[in-house]
FIKOLTI-913811 format. One record per residue (C-alpha): chain; x, y, z; residue in one letter; residue number from 0. Coordinates in nm, 4 decimals, m for minus. Each point is the difference from the previous one (the first is absolute). Layout:
BEGIN
(r 'A',(X,Y,Z),'A',NUM),
...
This chain:
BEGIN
(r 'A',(1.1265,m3.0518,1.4246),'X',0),
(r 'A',(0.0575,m0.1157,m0.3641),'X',1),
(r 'A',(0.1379,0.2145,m0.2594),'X',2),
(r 'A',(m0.3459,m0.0303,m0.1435),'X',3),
(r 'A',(m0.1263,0.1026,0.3245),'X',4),
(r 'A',(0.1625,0.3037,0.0907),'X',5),
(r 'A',(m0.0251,0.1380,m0.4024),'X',6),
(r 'A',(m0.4226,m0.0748,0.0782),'X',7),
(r 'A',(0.0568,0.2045,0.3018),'X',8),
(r 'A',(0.1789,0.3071,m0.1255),'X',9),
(r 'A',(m0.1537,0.3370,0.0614),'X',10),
(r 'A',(m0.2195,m0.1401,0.2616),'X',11),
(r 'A',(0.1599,0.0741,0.3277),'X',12),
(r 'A',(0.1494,0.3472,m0.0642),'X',13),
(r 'A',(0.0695,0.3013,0.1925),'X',14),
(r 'A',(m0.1675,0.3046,m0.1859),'X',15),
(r 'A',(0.3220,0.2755,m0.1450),'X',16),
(r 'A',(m0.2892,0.2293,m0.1822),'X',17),
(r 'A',(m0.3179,0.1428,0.1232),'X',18),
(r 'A',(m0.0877,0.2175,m0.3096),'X',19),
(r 'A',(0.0081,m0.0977,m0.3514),'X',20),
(r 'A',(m0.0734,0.2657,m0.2753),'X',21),
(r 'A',(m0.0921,m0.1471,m0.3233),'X',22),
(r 'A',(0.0735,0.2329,m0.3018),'X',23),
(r 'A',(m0.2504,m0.1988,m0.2886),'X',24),
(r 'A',(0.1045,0.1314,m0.3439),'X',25),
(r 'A',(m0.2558,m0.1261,m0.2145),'X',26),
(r 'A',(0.0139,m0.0955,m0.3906),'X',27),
(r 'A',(0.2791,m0.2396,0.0174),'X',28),
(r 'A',(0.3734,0.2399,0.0994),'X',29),
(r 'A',(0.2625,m0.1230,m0.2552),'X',30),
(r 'A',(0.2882,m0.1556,0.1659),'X',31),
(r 'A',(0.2806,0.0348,m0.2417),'X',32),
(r 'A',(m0.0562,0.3920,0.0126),'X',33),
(r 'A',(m0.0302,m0.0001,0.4031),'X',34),
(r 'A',(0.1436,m0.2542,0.2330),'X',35),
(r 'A',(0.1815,m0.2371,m0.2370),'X',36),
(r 'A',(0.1980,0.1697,m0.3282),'X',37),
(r 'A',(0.1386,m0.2079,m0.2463),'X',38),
(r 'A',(0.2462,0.2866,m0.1411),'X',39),
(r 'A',(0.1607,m0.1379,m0.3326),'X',40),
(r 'A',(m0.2732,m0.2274,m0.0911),'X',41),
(r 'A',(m0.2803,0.0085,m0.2907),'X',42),
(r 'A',(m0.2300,0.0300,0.2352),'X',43),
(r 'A',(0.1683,0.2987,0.2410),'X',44),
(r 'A',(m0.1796,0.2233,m0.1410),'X',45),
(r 'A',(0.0796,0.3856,0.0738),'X',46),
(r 'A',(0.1295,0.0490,0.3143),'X',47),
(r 'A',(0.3025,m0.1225,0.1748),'X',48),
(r 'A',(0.1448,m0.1870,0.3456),'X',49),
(r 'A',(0.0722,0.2068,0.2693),'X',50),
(r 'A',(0.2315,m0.0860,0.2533),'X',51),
(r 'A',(m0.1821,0.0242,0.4090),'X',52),
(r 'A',(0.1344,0.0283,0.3299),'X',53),
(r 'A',(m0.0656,m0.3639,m0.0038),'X',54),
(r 'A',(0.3064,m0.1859,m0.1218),'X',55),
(r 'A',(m0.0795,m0.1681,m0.3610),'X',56),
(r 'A',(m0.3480,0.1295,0.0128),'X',57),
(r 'A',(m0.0671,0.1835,m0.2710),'X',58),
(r 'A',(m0.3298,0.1426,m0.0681),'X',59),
(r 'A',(m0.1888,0.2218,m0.3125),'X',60),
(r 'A',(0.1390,0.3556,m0.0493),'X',61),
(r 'A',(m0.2747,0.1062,0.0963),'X',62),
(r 'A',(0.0231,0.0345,0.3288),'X',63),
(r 'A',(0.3302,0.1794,0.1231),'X',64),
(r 'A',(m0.1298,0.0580,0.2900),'X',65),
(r 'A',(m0.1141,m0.2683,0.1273),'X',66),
(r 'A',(0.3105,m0.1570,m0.1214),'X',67),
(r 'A',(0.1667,0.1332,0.3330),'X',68),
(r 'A',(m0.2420,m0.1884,0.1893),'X',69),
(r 'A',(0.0192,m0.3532,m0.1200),'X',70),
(r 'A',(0.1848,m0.0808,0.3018),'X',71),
(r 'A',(m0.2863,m0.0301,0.1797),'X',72),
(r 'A',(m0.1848,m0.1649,m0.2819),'X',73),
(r 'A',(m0.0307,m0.3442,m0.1501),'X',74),
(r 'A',(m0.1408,m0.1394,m0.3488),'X',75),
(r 'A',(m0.1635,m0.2978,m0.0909),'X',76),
(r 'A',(0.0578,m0.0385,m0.3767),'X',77),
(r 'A',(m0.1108,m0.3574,m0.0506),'X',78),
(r 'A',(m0.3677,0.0132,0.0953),'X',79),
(r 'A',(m0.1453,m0.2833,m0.2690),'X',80),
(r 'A',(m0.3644,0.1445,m0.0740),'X',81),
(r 'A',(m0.2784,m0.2133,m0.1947),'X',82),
(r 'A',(m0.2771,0.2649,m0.0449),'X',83),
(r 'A',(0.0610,0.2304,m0.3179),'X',84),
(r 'A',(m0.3607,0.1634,0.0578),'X',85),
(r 'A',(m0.0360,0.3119,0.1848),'X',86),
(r 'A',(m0.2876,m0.1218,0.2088),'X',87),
(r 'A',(0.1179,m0.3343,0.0880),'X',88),
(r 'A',(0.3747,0.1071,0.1144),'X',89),
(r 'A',(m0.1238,0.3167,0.1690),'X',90),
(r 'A',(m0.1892,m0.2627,0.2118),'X',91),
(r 'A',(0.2738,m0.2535,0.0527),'X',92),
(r 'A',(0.2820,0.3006,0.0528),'X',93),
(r 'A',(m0.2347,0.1171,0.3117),'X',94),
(r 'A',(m0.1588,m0.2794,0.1605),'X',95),
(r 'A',(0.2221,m0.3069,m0.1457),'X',96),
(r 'A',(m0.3129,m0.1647,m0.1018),'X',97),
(r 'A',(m0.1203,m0.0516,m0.3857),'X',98),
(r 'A',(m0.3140,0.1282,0.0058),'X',99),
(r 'A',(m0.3180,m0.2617,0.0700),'X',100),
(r 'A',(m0.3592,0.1067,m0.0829),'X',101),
(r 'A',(m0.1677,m0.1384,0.3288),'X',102),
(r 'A',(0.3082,0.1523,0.2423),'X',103),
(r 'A',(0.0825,0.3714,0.0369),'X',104),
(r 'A',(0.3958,0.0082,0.1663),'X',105),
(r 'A',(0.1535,0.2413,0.2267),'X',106),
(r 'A',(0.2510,0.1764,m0.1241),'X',107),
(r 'A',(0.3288,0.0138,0.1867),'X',108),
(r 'A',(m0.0957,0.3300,0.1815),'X',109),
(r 'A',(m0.3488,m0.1346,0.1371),'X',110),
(r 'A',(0.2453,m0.3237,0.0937),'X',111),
(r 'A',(0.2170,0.2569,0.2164),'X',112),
(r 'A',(m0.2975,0.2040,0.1690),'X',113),
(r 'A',(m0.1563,m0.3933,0.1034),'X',114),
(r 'A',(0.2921,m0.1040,0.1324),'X',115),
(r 'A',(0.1868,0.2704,0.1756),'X',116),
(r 'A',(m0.2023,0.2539,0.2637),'X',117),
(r 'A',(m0.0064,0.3392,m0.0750),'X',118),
(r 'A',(0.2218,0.2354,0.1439),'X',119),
(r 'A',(m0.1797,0.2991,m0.0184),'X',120),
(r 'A',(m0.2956,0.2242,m0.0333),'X',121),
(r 'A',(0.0479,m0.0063,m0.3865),'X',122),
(r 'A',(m0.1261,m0.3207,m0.2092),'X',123),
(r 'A',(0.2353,m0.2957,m0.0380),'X',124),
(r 'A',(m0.0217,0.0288,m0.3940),'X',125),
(r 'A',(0.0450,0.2803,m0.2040),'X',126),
(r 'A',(m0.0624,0.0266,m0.3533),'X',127),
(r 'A',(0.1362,0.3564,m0.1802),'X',128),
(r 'A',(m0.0952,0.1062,m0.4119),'X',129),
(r 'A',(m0.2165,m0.3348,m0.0409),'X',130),
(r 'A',(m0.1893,m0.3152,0.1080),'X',131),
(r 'A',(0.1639,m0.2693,0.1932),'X',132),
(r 'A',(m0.0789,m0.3614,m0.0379),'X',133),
(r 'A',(m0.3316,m0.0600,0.2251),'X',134),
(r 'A',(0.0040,m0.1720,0.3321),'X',135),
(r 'A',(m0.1761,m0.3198,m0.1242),'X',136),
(r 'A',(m0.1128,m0.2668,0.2681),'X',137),
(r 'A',(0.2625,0.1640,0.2410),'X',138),
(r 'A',(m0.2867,0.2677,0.0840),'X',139),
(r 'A',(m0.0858,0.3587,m0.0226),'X',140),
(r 'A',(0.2560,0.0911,0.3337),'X',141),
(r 'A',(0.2694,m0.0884,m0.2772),'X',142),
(r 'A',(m0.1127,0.2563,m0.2929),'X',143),
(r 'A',(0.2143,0.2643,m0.0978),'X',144),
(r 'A',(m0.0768,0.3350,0.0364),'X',145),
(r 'A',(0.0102,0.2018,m0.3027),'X',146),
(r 'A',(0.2255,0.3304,m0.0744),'X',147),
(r 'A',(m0.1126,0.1796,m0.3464),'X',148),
(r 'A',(0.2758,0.2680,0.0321),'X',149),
(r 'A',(0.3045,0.0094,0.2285),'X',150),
(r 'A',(0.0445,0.2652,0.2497),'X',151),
(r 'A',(m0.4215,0.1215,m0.0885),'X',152),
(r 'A',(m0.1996,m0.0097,0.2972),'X',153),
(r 'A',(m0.2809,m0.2715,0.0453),'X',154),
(r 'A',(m0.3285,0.2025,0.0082),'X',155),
(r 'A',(m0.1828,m0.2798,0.0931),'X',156),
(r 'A',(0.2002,m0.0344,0.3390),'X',157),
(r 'A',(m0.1793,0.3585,0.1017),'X',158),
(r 'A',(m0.3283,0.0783,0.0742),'X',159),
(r 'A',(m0.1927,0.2104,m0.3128),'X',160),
(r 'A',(0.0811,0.4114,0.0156),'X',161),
(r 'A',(m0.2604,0.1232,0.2522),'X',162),
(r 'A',(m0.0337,m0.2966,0.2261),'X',163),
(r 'A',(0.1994,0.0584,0.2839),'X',164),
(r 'A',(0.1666,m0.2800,0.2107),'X',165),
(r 'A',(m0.2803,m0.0293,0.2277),'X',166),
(r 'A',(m0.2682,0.0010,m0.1945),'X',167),
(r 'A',(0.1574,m0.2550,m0.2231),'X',168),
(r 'A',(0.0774,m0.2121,0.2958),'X',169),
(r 'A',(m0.3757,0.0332,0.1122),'X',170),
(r 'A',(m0.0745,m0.1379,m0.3798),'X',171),
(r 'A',(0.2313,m0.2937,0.0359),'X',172),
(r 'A',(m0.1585,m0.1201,0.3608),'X',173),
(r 'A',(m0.2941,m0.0059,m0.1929),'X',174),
(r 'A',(0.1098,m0.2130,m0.3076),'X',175),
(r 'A',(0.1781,m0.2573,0.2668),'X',176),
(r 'A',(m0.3065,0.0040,0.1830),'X',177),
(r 'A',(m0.2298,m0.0475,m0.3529),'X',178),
(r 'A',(0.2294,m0.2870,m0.1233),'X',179),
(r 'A',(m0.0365,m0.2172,0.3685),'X',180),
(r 'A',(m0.3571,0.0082,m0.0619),'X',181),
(r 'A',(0.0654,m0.0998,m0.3915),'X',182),
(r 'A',(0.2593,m0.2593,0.0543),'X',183),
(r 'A',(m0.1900,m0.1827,0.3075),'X',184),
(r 'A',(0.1352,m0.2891,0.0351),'X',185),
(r 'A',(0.0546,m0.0629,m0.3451),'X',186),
(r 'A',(0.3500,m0.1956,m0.1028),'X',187),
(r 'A',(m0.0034,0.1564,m0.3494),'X',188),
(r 'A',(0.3761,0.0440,m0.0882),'X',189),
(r 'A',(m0.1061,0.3130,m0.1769),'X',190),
(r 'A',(m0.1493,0.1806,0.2572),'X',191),
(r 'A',(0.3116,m0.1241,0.2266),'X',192),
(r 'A',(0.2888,0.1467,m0.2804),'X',193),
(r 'A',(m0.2391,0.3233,m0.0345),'X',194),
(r 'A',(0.0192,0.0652,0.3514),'X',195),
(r 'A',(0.3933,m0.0178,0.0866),'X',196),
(r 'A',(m0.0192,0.2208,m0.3589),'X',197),
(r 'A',(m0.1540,0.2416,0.1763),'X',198),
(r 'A',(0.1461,m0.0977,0.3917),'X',199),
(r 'A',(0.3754,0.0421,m0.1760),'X',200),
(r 'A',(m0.0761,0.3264,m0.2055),'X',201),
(r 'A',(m0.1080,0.1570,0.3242),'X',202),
(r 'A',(0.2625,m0.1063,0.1775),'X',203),
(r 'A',(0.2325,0.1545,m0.3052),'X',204),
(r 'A',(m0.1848,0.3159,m0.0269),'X',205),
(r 'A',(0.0650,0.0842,0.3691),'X',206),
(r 'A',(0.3661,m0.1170,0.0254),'X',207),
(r 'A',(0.3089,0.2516,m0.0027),'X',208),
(r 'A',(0.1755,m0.1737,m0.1957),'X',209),
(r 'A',(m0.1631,0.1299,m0.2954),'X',210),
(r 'A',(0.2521,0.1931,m0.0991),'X',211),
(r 'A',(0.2048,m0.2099,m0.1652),'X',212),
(r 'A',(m0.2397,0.0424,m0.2462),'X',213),
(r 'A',(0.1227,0.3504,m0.0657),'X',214),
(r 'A',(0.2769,0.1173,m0.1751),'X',215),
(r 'A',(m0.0687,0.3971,0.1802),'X',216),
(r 'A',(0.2862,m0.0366,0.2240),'X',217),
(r 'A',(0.2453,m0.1585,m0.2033),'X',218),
(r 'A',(0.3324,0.1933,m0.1144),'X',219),
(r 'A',(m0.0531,0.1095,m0.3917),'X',220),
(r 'A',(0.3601,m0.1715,m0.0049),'X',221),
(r 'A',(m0.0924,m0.2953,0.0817),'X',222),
(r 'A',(m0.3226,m0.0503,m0.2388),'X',223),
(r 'A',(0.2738,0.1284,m0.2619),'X',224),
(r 'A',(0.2125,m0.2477,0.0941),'X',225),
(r 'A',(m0.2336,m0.2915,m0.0536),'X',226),
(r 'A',(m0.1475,0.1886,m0.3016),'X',227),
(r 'A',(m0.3270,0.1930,m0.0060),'X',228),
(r 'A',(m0.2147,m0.2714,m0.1945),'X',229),
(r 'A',(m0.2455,m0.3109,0.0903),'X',230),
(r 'A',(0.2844,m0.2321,0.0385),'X',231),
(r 'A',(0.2218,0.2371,0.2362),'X',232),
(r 'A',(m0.2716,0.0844,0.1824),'X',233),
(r 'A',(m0.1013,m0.3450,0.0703),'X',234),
(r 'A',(0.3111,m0.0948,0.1087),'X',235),
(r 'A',(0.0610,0.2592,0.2343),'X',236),
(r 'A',(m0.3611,m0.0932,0.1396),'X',237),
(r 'A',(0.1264,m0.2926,0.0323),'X',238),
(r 'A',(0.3212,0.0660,0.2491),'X',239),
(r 'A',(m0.3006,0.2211,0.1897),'X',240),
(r 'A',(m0.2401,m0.2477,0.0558),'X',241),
(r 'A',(0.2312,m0.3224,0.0921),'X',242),
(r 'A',(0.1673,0.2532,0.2167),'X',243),
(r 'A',(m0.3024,0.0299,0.1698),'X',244),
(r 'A',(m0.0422,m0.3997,0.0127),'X',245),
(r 'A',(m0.2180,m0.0685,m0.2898),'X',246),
(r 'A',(0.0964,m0.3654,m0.1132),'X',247),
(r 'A',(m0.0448,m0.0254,m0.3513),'X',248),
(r 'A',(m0.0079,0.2596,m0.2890),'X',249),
(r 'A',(m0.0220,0.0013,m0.3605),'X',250),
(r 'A',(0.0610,0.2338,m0.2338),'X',251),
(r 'A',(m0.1313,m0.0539,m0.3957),'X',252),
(r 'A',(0.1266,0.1503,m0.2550),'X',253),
(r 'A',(m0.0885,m0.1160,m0.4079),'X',254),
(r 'A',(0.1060,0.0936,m0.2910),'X',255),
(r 'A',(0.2707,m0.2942,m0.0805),'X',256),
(r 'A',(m0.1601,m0.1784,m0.3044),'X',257),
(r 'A',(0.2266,0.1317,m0.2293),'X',258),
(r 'A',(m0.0581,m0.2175,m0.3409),'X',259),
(r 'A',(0.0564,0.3164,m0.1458),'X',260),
(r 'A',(0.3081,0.2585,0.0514),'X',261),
(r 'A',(0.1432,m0.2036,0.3028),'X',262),
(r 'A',(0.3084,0.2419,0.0430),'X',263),
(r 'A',(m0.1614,0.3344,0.0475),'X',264),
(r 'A',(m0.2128,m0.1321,0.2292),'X',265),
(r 'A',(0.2061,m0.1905,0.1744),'X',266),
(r 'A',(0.2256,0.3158,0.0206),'X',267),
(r 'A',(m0.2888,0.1980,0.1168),'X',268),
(r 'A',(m0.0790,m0.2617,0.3076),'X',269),
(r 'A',(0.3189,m0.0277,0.1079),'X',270),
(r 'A',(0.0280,0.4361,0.0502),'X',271),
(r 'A',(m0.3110,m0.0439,0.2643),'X',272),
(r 'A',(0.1066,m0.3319,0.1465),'X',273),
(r 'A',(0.3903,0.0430,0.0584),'X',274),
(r 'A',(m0.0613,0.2687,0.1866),'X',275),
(r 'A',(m0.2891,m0.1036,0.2211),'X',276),
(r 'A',(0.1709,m0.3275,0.0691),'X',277),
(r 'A',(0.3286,0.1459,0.0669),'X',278),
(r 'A',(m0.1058,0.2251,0.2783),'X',279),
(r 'A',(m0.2361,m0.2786,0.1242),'X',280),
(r 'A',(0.2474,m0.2462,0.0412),'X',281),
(r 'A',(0.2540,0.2611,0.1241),'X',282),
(r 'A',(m0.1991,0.1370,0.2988),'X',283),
(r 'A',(m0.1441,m0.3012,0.1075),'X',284),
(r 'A',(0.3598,m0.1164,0.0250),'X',285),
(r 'A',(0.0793,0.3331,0.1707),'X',286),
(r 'A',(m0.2448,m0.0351,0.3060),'X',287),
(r 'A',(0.0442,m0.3830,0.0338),'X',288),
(r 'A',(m0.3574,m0.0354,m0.1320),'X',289),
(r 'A',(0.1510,m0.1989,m0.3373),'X',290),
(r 'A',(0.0666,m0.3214,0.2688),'X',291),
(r 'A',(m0.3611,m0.0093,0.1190),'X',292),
(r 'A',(m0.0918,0.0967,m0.3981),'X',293),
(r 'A',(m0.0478,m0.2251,m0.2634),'X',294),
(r 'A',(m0.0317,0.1611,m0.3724),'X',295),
(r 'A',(m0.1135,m0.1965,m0.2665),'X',296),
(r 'A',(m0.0595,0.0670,m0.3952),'X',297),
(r 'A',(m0.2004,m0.2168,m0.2118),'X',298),
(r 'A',(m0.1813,0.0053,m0.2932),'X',299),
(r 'A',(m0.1579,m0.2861,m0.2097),'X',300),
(r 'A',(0.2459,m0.0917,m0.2189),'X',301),
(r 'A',(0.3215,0.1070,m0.2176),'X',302),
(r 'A',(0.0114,0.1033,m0.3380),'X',303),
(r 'A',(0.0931,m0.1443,m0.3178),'X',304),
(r 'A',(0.4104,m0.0506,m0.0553),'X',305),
(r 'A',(m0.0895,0.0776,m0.3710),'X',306),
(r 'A',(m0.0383,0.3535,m0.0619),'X',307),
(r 'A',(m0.3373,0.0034,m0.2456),'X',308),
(r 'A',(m0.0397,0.2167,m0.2787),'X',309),
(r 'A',(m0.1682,0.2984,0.1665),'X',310),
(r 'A',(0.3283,0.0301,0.2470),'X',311),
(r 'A',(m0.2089,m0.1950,0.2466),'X',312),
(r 'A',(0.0066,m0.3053,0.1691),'X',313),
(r 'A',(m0.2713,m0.2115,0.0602),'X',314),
(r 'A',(m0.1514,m0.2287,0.2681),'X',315),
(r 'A',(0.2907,m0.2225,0.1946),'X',316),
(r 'A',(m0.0653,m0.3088,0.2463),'X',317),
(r 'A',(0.2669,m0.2255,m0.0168),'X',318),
(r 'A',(0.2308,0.2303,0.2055),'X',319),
(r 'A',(0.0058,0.3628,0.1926),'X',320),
(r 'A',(0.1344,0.1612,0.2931),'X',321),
(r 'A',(m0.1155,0.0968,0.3658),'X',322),
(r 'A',(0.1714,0.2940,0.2030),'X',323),
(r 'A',(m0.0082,m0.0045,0.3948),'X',324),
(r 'A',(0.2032,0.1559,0.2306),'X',325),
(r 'A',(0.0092,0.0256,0.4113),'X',326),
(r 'A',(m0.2373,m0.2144,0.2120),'X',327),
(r 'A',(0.3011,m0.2293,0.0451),'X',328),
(r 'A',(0.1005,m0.0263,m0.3334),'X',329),
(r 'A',(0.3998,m0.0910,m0.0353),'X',330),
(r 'A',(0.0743,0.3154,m0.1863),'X',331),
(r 'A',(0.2038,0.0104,m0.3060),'X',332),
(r 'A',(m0.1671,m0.3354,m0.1229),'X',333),
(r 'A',(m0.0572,m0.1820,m0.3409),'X',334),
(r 'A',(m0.2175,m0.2940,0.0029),'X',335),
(r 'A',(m0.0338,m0.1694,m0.3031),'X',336),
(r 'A',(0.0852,0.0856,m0.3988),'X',337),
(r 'A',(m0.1480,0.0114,m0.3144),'X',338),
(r 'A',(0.1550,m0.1556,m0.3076),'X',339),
(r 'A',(0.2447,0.2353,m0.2114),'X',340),
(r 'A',(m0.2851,0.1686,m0.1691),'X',341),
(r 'A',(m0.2491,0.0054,0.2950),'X',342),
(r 'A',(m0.1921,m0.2494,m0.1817),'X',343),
(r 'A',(m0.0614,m0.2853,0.2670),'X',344),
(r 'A',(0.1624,m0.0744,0.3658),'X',345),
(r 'A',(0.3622,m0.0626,m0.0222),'X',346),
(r 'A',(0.0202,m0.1718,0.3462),'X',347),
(r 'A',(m0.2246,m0.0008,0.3331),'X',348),
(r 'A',(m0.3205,0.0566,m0.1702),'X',349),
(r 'A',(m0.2623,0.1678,0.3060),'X',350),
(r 'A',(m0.3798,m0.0217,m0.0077),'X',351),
(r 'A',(m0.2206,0.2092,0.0248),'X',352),
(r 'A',(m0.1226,m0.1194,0.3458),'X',353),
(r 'A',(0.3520,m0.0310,0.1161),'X',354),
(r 'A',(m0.0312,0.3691,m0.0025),'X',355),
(r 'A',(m0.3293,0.0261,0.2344),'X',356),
(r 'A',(0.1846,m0.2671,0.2081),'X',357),
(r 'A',(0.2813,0.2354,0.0308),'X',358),
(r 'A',(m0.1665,0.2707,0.1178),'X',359),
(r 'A',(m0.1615,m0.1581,0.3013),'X',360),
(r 'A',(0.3304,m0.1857,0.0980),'X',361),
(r 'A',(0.1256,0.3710,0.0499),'X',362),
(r 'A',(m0.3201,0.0909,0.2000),'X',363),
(r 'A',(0.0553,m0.3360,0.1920),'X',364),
(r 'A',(m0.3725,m0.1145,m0.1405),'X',365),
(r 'A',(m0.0421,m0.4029,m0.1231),'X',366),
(r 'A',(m0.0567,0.0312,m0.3498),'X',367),
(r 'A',(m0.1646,m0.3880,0.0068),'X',368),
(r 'A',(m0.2164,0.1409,0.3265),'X',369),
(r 'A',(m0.3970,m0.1563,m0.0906),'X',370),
(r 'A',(m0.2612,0.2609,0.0204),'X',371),
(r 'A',(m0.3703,m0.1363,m0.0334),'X',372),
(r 'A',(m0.2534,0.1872,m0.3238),'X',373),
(r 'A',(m0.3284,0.0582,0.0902),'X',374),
(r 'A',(m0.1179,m0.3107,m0.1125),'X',375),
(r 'A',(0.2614,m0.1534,0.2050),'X',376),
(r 'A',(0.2970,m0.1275,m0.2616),'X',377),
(r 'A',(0.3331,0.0253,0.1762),'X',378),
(r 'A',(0.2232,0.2453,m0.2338),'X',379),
(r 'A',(0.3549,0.0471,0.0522),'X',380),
(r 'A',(0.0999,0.3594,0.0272),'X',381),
(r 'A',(0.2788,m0.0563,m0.3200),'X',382),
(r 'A',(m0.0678,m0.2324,m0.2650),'X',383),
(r 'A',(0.2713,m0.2247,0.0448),'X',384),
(r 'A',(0.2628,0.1957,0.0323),'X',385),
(r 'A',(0.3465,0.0073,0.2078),'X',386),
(r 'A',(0.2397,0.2998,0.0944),'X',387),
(r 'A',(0.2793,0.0711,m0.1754),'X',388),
(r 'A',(0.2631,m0.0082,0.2726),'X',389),
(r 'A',(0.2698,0.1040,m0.2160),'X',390),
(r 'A',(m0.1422,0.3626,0.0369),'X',391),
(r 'A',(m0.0049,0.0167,0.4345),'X',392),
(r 'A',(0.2983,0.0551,0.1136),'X',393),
């Protein structure tokens, strides 16, 4: 083949090295200078400083000492050249890779995983935990996440009602499936199909053992210390529980990073609940050999301003901002990219933003240019355009 050839081909015929990705979605746009890429010294360094990492010449924000010790297993992207300085618009390109288009709803990346990878378990494919994930689209309702309001708080909708025991309520669901053959005839409404394997797949749920993963009443008070007793530590300690139980995708949302006012308090008060959650994520994935199988990813929809505004804040950032990922294949210890001397712009090997998407299903061995056909049959590739970058597999 041609050079052109085999660079057309890449990330097509590829052996899968992850089978879980969990997708941490900070939204309101996470600064990058005061995270992933410090600029200590500069104008625009703001508070904090460079850290050194268990990853030679990787330094990363103060704070987060201890996820420092972990960046061996960890790689950055801190090149990623955005176009979208509007919440709405670059929360939509950052999860599906697509700009948003009024007659089109996209997948996100996690509905793109549950489509193209079988299940593994009782539990859904797709997870979302402390928010809404991007919907399914023309990729179906078998591809939707299912929705977590509070980590480690059990689902009472996956029980029958107090006083309905199990076989009444089983006599009561015979009926329904019985009431909705009659209804749906022989009727090819795609509503009445997605409302039935809503109902087929929360049965299935509701009856399956591994529920528990769910629930936090077994787990060692040390441990939910460990990854701190909050939203965020909680969610990622769901997390390790439910791809340890084969779930393919989850994502955990977190807000709060708009900082156009008081950047560094905030940004100080993030990092205390995210170093520590990450940290101990990262660290006992590695520990059971789950981080190989495991890809983590952390996104959000854009940087933040290099200048520091008058408020202390930083505003809205497109031109350039940082990714972290770790395991799933990922060469550990990795810096892709830079930013320019003030984190202004890409200093060399700009990414895009679907290079990202395309990464993630080169590690789950999935063909990011793979056609799927919308319901009004337009072929739609499953990323916008976008190739791996290699330079993170090892």
């Amino acid at each position: 083949m041609s050079v052109r050839g085999l660079l057309a081909g890449q990330g097509k015929d590829h052996a899968a090295q992850a089978e879980h990705v969990i997708l941490f979605w900070n939204g309101g746009g996470m600064s990058h200078i005061d995270t992933w890429d410090p600029k200590p010294g500069r104008p625009t360094g703001g508070e904090f400083d460079a850290i050194s990492t268990s990853a030679d010449g990787a330094r990363i924000s103060e704070i987060f000492p201890q996820l420092a010790a972990q960046m061996k297993h960890c790689a950055l992207i801190r090149s990623i050249a955005g176009t979208q300085g509007d919440h709405g618009r670059a929360t939509h390109q950052l999860q599906t890779s697509y700009l948003p288009f009024p007659n089109l709803v996209y997948p996100g990346i996690g509905s793109v995983v549950a489509h193209e990878l079988p299940n593994l378990g009782d539990l859904p494919a797709y997870i979302s935990i402390s928010g809404q994930a991007p919907r399914a689209g023309y990729l179906g309702q078998k591809c939707e996440a299912y929705f977590v309001p509070g980590p480690g708080d059990k689902d009472p909708y996956l029980a029958f009602p107090e006083g309905i025991a199990d076989y009444r309520g089983n006599k009561r669901l015979e009926v329904l499936a019985k009431f909705n053959k009659r209804f749906n005839g022989n009727s090819t409404d795609e509503r009445l199909k997605a409302t039935q394997t809503s109902i087929d797949e929360a049965v299935e749920l509701m009856r399956s053992p591994a529920l528990e993963a769910f629930e936090f009443k077994n787990v060692k008070p040390e441990t939910l210390a460990r990854y701190g007793n909050n939203p965020f530590g909680r969610g990622a300690l769901l997390a390790k529980r439910l791809v340890e139980k084969g779930v393919r995708f989850v994502q955990i949302n977190r807000g709060g990073y708009d900082t156009h006012q008081q950047n560094f308090p905030a940004m100080r008060d993030h990092g205390e609940i995210m170093d520590p959650a990450l940290a101990s994520l990262v660290s006992d994935l590695a520990e059971s050999g789950l981080l190989k199988k495991t890809l983590i990813v952390m996104l959000s929809e854009f940087g933040r301003t290099p200048k520091i505004n008058k408020d202390s804040g930083r505003d809205h950032w497109a031109s350039v901002f940082s990714c972290f990922l770790a395991g799933g294949g990922i060469r550990g210890g990795t810096v892709i990219g830079s930013s320019d001397e003030d984190g202004a712009m890409p200093a060399d090997r700009p990414v895009q933003v679907p290079e990202i998407h395309a990464s993630i299903c080169h590690a789950l061995g999935i063909n990011p240019n793979k056609e799927v056909m919308t319901p009004l049959s337009r072929p739609m590739k499953l990323v916008d355009n976008g190739a791996p970058v290699m330079e993170l597999f090892a």
